[in-house]
GUFITI-74446 format. One record per residue: x, y, z of N, C-alpha, C, O in turn; chain; residue in one letter. Coordinates in steps of 0.1 Angstrom, whole numbers. Each point is the difference from the previous one (the first is absolute). Layout:
N
{nc1:X; nc2:Y; nc3:Z; cac1:X; cac2:Y; cac3:Z; cc1:X; cc2:Y; cc3:Z; oc1:X; oc2:Y; oc3:Z; chain:A; res:A}
...
! end
This chain:
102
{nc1:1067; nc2:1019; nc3:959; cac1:9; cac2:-1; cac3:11; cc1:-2; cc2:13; cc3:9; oc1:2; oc2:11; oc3:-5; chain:A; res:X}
{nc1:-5; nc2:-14; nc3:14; cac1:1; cac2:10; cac3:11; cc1:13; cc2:7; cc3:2; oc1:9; oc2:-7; oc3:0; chain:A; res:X}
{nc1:-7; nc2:21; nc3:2; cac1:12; cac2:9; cac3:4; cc1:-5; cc2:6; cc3:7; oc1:-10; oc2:8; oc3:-1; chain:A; res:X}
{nc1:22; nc2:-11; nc3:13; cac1:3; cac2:7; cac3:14; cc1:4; cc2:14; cc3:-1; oc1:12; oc2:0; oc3:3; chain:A; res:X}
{nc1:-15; nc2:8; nc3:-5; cac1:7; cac2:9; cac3:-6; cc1:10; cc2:8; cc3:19; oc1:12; oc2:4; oc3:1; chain:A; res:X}
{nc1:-21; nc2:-5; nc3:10; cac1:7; cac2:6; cac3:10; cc1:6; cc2:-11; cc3:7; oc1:2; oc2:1; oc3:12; chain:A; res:X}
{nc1:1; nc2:-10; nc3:-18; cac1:9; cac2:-13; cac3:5; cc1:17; cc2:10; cc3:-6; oc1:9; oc2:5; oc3:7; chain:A; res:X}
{nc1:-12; nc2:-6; nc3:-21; cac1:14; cac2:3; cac3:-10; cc1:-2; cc2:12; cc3:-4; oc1:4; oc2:2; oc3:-12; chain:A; res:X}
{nc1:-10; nc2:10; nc3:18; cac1:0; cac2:11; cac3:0; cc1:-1; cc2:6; cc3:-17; oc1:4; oc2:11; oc3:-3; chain:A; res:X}
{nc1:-8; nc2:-16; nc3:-3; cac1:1; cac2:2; cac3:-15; cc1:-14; cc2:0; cc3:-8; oc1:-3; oc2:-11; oc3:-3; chain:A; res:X}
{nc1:-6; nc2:20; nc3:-2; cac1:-7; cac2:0; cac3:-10; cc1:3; cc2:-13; cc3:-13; oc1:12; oc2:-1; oc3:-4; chain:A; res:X}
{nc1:-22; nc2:-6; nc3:0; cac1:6; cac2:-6; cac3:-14; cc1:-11; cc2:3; cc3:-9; oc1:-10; oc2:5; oc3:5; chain:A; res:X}
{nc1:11; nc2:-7; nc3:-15; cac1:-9; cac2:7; cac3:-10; cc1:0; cc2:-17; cc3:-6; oc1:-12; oc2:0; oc3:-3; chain:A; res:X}
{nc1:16; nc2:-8; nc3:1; cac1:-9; cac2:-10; cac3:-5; cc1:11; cc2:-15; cc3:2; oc1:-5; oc2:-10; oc3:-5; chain:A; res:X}
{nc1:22; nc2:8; nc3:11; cac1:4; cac2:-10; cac3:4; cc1:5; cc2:7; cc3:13; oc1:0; oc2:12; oc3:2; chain:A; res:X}
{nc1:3; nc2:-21; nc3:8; cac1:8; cac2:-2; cac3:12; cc1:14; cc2:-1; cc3:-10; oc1:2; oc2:-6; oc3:-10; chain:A; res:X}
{nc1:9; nc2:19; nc3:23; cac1:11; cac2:3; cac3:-6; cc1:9; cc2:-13; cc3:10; oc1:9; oc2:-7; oc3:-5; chain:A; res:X}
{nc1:-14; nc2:5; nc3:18; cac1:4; cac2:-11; cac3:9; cc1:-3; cc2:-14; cc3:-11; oc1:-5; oc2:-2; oc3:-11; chain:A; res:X}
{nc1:11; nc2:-6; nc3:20; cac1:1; cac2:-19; cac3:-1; cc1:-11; cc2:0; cc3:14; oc1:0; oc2:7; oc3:10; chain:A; res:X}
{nc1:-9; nc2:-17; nc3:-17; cac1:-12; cac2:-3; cac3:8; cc1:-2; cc2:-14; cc3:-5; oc1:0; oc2:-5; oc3:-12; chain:A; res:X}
{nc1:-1; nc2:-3; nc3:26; cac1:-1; cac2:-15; cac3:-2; cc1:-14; cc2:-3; cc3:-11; oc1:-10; oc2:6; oc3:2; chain:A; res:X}
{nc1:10; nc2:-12; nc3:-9; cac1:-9; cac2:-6; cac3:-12; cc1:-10; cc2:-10; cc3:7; oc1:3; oc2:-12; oc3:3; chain:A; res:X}
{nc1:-16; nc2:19; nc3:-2; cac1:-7; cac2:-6; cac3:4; cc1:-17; cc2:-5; cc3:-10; oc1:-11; oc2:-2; oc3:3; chain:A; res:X}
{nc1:19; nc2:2; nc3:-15; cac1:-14; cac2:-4; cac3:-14; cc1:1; cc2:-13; cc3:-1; oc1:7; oc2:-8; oc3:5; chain:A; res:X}
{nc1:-15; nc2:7; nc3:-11; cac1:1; cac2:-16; cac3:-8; cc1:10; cc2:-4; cc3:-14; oc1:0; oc2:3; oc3:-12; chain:A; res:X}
{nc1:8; nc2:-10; nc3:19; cac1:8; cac2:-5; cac3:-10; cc1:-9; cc2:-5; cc3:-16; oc1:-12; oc2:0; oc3:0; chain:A; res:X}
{nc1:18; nc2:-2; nc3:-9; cac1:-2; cac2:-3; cac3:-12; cc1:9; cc2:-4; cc3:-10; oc1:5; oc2:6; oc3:-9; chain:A; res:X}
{nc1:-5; nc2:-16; nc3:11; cac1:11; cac2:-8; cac3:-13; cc1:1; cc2:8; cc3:-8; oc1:-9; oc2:9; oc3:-1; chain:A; res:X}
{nc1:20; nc2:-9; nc3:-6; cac1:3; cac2:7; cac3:-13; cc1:-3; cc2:0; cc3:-8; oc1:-1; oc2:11; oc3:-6; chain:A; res:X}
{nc1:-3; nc2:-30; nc3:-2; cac1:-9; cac2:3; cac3:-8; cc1:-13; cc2:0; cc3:-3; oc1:-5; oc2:-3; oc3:-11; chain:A; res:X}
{nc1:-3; nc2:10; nc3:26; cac1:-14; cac2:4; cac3:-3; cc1:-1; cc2:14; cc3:2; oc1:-11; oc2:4; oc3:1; chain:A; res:X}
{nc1:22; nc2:6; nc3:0; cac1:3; cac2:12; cac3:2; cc1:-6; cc2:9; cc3:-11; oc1:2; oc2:-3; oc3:-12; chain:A; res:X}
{nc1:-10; nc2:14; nc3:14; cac1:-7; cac2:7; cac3:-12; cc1:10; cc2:15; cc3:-1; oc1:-5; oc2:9; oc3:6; chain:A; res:X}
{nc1:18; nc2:-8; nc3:-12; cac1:8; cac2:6; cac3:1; cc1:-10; cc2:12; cc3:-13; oc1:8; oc2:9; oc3:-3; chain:A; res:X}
{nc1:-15; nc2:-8; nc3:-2; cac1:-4; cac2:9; cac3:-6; cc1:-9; cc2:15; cc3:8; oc1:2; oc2:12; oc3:0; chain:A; res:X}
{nc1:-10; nc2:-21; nc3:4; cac1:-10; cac2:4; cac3:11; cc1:9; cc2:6; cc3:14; oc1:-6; oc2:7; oc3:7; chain:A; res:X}
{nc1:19; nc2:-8; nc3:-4; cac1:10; cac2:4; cac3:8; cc1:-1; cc2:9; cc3:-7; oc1:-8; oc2:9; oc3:1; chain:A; res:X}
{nc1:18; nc2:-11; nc3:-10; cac1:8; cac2:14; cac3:-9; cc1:-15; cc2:13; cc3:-3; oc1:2; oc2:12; oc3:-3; chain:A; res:X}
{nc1:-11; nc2:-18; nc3:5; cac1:-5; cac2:13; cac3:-7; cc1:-9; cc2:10; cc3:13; oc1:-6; oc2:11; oc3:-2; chain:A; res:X}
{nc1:7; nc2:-20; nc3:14; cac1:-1; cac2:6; cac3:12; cc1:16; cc2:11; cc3:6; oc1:1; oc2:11; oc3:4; chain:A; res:X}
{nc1:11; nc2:-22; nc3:-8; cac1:13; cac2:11; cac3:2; cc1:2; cc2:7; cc3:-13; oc1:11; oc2:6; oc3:2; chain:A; res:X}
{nc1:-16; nc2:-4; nc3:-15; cac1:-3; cac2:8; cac3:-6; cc1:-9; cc2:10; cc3:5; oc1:8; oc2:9; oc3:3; chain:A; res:X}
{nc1:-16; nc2:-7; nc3:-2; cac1:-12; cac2:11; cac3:7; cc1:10; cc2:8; cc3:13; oc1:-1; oc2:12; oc3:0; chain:A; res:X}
{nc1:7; nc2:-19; nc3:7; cac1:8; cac2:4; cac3:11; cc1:10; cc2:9; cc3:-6; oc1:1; oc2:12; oc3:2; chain:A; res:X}
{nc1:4; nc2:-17; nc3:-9; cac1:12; cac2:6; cac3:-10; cc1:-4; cc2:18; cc3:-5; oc1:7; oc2:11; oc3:2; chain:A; res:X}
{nc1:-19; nc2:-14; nc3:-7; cac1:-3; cac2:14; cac3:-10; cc1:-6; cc2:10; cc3:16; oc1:6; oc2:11; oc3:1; chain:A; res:X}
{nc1:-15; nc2:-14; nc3:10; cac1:-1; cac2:2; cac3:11; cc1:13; cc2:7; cc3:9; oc1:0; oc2:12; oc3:2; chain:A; res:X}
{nc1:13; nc2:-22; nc3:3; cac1:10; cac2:4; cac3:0; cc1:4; cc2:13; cc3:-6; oc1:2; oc2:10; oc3:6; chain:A; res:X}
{nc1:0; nc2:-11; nc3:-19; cac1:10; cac2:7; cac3:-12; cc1:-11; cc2:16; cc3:3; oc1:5; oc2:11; oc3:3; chain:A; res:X}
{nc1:-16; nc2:-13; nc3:-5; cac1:-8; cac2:14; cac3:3; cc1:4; cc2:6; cc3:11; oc1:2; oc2:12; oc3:-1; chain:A; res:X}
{nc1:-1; nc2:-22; nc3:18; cac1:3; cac2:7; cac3:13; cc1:18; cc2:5; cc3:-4; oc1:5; oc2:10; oc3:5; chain:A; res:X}
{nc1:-1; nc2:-16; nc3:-9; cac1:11; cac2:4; cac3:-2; cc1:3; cc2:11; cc3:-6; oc1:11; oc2:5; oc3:2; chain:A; res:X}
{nc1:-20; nc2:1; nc3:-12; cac1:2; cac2:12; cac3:-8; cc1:-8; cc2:9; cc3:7; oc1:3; oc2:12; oc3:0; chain:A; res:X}
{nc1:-8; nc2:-15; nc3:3; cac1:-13; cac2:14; cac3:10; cc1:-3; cc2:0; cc3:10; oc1:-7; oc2:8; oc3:4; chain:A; res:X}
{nc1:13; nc2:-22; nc3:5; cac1:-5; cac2:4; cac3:14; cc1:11; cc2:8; cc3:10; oc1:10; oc2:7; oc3:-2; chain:A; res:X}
{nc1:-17; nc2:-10; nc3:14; cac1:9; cac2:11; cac3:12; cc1:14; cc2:-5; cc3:-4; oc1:2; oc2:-9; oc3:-8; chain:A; res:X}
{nc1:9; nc2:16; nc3:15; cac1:9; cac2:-8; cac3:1; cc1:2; cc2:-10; cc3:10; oc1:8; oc2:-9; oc3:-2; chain:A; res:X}
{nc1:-16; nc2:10; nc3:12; cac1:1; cac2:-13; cac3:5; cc1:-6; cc2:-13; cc3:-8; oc1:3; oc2:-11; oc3:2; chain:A; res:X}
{nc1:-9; nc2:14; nc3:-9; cac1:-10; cac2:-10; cac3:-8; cc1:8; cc2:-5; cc3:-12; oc1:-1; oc2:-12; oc3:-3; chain:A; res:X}
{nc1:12; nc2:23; nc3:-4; cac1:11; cac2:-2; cac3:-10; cc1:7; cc2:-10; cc3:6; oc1:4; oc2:-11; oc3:-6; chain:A; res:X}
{nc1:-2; nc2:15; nc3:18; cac1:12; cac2:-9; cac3:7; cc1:-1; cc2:-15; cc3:2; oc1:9; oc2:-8; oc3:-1; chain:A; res:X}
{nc1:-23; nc2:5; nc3:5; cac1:-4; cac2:-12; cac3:-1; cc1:-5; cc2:-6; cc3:-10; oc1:-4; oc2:-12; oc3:2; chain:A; res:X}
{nc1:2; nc2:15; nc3:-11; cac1:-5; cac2:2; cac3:-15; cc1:14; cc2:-11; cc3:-9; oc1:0; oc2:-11; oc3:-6; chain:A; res:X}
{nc1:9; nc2:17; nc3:9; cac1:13; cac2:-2; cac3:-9; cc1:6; cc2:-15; cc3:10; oc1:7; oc2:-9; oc3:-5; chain:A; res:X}
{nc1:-12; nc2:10; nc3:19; cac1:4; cac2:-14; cac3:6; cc1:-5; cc2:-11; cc3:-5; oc1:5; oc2:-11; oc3:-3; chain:A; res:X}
{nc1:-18; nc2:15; nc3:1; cac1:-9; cac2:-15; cac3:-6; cc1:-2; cc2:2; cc3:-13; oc1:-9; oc2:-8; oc3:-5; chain:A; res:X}
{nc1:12; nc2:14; nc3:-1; cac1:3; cac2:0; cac3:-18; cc1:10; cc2:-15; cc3:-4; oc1:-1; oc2:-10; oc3:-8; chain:A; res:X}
{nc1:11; nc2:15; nc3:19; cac1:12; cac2:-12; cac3:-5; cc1:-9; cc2:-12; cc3:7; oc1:-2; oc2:-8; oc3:-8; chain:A; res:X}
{nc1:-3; nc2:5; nc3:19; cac1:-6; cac2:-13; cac3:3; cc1:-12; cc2:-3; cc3:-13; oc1:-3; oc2:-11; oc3:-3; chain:A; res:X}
{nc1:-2; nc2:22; nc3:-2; cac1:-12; cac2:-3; cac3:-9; cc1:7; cc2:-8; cc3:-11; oc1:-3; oc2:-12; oc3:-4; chain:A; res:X}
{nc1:13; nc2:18; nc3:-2; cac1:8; cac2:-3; cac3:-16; cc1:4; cc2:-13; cc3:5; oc1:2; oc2:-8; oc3:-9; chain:A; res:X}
{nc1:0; nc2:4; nc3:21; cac1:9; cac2:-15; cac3:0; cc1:-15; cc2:-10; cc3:0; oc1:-1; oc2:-10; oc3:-7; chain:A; res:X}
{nc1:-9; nc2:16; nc3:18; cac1:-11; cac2:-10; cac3:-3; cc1:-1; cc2:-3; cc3:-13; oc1:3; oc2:-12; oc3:-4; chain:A; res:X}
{nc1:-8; nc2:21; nc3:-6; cac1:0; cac2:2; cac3:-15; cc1:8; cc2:-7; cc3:-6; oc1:-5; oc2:-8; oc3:-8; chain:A; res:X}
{nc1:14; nc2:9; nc3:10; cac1:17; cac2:-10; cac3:-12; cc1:-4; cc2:-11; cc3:9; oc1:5; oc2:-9; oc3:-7; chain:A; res:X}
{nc1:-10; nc2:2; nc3:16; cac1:-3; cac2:-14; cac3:7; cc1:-13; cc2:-4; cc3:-13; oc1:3; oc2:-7; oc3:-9; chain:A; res:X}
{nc1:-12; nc2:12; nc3:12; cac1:-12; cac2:-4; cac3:-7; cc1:7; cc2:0; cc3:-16; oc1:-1; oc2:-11; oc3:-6; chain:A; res:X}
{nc1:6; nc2:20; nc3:2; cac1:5; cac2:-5; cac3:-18; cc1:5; cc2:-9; cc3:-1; oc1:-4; oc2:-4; oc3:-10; chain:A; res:X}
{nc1:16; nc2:-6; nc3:16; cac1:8; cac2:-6; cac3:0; cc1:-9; cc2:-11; cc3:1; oc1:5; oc2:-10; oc3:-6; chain:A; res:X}
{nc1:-20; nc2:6; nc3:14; cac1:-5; cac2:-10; cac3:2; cc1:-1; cc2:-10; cc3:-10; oc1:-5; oc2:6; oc3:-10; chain:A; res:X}
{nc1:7; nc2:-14; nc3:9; cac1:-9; cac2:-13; cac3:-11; cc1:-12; cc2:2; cc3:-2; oc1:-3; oc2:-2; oc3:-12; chain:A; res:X}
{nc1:-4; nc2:5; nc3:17; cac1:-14; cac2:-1; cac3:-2; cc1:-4; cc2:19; cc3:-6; oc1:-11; oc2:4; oc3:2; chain:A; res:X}
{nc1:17; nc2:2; nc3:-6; cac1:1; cac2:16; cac3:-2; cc1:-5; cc2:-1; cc3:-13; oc1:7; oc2:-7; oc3:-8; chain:A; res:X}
{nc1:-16; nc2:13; nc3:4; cac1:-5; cac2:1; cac3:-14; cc1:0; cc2:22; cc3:-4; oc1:-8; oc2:9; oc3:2; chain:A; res:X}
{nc1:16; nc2:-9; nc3:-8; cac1:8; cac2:18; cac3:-1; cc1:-12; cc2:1; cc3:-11; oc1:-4; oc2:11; oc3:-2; chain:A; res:X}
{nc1:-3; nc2:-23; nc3:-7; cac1:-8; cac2:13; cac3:-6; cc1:-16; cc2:-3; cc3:4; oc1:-10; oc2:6; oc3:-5; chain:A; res:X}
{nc1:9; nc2:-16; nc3:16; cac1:-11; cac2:8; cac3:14; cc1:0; cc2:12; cc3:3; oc1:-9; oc2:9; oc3:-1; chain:A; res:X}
{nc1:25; nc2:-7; nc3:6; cac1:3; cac2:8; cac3:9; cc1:-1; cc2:14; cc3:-10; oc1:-5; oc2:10; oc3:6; chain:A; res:X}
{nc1:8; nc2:-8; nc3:-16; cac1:-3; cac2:9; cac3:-8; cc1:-12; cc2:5; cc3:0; oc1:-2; oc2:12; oc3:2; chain:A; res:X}
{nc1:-11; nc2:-23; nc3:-5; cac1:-11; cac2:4; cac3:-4; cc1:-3; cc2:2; cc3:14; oc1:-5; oc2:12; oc3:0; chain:A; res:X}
{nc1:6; nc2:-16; nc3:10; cac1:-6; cac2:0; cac3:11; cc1:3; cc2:17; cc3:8; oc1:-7; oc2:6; oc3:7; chain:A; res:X}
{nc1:21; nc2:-4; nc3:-13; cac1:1; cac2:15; cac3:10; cc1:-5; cc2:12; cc3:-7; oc1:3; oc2:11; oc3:4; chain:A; res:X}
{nc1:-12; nc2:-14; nc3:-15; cac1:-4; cac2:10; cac3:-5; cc1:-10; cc2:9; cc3:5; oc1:0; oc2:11; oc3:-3; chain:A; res:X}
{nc1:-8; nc2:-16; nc3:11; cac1:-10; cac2:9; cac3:9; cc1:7; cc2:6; cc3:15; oc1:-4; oc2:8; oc3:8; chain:A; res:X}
{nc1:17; nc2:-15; nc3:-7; cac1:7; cac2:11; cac3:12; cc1:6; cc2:6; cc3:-7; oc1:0; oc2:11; oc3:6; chain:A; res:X}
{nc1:9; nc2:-9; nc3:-18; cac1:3; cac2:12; cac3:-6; cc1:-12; cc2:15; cc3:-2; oc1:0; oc2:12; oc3:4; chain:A; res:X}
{nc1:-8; nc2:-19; nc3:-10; cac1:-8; cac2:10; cac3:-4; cc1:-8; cc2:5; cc3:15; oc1:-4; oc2:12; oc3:0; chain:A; res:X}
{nc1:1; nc2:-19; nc3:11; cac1:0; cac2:3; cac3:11; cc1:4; cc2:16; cc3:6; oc1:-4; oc2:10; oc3:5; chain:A; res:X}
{nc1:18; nc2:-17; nc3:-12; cac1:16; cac2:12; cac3:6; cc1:4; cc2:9; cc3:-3; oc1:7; oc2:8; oc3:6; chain:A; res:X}
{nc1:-14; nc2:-10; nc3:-24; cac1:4; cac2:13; cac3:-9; cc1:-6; cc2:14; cc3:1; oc1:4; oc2:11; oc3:-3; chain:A; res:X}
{nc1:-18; nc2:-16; nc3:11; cac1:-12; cac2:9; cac3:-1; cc1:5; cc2:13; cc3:10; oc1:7; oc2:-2; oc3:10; chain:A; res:X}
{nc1:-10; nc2:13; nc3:-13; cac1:8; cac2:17; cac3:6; cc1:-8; cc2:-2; cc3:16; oc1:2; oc2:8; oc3:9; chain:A; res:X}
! end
């Protein structure tokens, strides 16, 4: 998704803090690959949670905005039917270790 950023005067570091008309492709629900989500708003998450500990403070600031939009994407995808948690286990293991690294 494209962001305007001198439309809404705002830096984002990885969601729009605005409501922007939805312009993707719909997808039934149940052909939704809610794992493959979560582990893109996972990556976002650990991303986030870093800018949030060490970046500017403007970057903290917006950091902590889209944290809370990240955790709600996240609790969406767990909740799905189709959500397999020990995919999602094995699967986030190379963005942990990604994340851990100094």
């Amino acid at each position: 998704m494209a962001v305007d950023n001198q439309t809404h005067g705002t830096d984002t570091l990885c969601y729009p803090t605005w409501k922007e008309p939805y312009t993707g492709h719909f997808v039934p629900y149940h052909k939704q690959v809610p794992n493959r989500t979560a582990l893109k708003h996972y990556e976002n998450l650990k991303y986030l949670t870093f800018m949030h500990q060490r970046g500017t403070t403007r970057e903290k600031l917006q950091a902590s905005k889209e944290l809370a939009i990240c955790e709600k994407k996240l609790q969406r995808c767990y909740i799905h039917v189709n959500f397999s948690n020990e995919q999602f286990l094995e699967d986030k293991k190379p963005i942990d270790k990604n994340w851990s690294q100094p």
